[in-house]
C-alpha positions in Angstrom: -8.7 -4.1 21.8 -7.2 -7.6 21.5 -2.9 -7.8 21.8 -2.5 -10.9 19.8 1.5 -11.4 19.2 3.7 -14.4 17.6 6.8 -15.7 18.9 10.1 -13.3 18.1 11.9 -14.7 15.3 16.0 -13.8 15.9 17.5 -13.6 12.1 21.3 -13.4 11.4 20.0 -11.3 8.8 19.9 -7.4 9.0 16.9 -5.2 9.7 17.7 -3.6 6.2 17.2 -6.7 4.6 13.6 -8.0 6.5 12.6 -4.4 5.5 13.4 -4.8 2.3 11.6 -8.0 1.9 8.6 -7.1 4.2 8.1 -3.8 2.5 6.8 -5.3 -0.7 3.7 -6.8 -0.3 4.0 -9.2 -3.2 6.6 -10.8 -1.0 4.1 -11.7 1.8 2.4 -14.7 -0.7 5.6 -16.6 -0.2 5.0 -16.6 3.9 1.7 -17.2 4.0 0.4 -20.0 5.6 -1.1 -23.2 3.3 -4.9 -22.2 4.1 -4.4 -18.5 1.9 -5.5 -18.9 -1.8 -6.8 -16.5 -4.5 -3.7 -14.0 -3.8 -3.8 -10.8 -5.6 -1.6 -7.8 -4.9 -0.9 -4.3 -6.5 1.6 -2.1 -5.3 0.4 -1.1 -2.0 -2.4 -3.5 -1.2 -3.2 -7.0 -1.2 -5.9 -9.5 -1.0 -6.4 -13.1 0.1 -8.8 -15.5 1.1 -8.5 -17.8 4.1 -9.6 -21.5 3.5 -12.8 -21.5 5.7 -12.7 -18.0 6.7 -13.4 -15.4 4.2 -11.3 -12.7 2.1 -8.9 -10.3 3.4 -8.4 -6.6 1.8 -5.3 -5.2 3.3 -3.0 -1.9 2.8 -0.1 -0.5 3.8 -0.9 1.6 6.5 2.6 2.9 7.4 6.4 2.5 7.3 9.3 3.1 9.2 12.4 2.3 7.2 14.5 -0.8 8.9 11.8 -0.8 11.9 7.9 -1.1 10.9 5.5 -2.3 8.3 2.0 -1.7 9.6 -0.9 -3.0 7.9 -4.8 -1.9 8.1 -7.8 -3.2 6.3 -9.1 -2.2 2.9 -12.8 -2.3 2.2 -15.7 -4.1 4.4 -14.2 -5.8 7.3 -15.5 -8.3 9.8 -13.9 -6.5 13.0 -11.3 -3.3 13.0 -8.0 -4.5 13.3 -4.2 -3.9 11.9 -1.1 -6.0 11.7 2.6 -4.6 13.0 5.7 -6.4 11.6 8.0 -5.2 13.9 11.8 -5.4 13.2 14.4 -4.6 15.8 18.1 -4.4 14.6 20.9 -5.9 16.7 24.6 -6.6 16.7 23.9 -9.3 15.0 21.1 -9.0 12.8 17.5 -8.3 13.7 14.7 -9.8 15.9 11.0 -9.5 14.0 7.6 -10.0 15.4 3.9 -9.5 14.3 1.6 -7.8 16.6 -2.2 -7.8 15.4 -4.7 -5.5 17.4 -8.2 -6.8 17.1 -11.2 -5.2 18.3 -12.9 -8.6 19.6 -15.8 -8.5 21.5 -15.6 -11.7 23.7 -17.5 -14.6 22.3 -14.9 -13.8 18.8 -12.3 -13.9 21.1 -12.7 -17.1 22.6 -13.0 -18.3 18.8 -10.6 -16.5 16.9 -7.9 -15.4 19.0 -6.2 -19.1 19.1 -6.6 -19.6 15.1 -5.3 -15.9 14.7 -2.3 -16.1 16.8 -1.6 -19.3 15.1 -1.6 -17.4 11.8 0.7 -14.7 12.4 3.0 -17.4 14.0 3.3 -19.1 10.9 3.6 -15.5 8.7 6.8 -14.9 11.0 8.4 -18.7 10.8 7.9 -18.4 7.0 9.5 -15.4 7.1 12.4 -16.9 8.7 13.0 -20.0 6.2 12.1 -17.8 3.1 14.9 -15.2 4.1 17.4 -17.6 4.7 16.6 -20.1 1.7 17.0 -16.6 -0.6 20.1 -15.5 1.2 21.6 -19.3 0.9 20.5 -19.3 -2.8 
């Protein structure tokens, strides 16, 4: 299994309130990168497609109030694999990460663990500006 994790976002903002936001999945369409069209949600699942790439089917796997949103596929999938938001609180608000384990054999590796990362690095820095645009608002 492939570890692929982005950079640690540190937010001012409390765990409570990236749960809160990470927790409903309608949310996610606002930090998605620029190459995700077609998105459809309903209540605990969500689909997407990536320009270039194909669709993704994706469900709320677990959560773990003011800590964890873990996502897992939904339907026909290229390669097993699952997404971790991860949100640690601190004195002064909370640090959040994604962690996506990918079960890669190693020629997709070589190809898609780059573009990948990049993905979830840009889920978590959207995540940061979307949070504190609404919290500034």
């Amino acid at each position: 299994m492939t570890k692929l994790e982005s950079k640690v976002i540190d937010t001012h903002l409390s765990a409570q309130t990236v749960y809160d936001f990470l927790s409903v999945l309608a949310n996610h369409e606002q930090i998605m990168p620029e190459q995700v069209s077609d998105w459809q949600v309903d209540g605990d699942t969500c689909q997407y497609v990536i320009k270039g790439t194909g669709s993704v089917h994706l469900k709320v796997k677990e959560r773990k109030e003011n800590r964890l949103i873990a996502l897992e596929p939904n339907g026909r999938i290229p390669f097993p694999f699952d997404v971790n938001w991860k949100i640690e609180a601190h004195d002064s608000g909370a640090k959040v990460q994604v962690i996506m384990n990918a079960d890669l054999n190693p020629i997709l590796k070589m190809i898609a663990a780059s573009p990948l990362t990049n993905f979830i690095n840009l889920q978590v820095e959207n995540l940061n500006r979307v949070l504190h645009e609404e919290k500034s608002a």
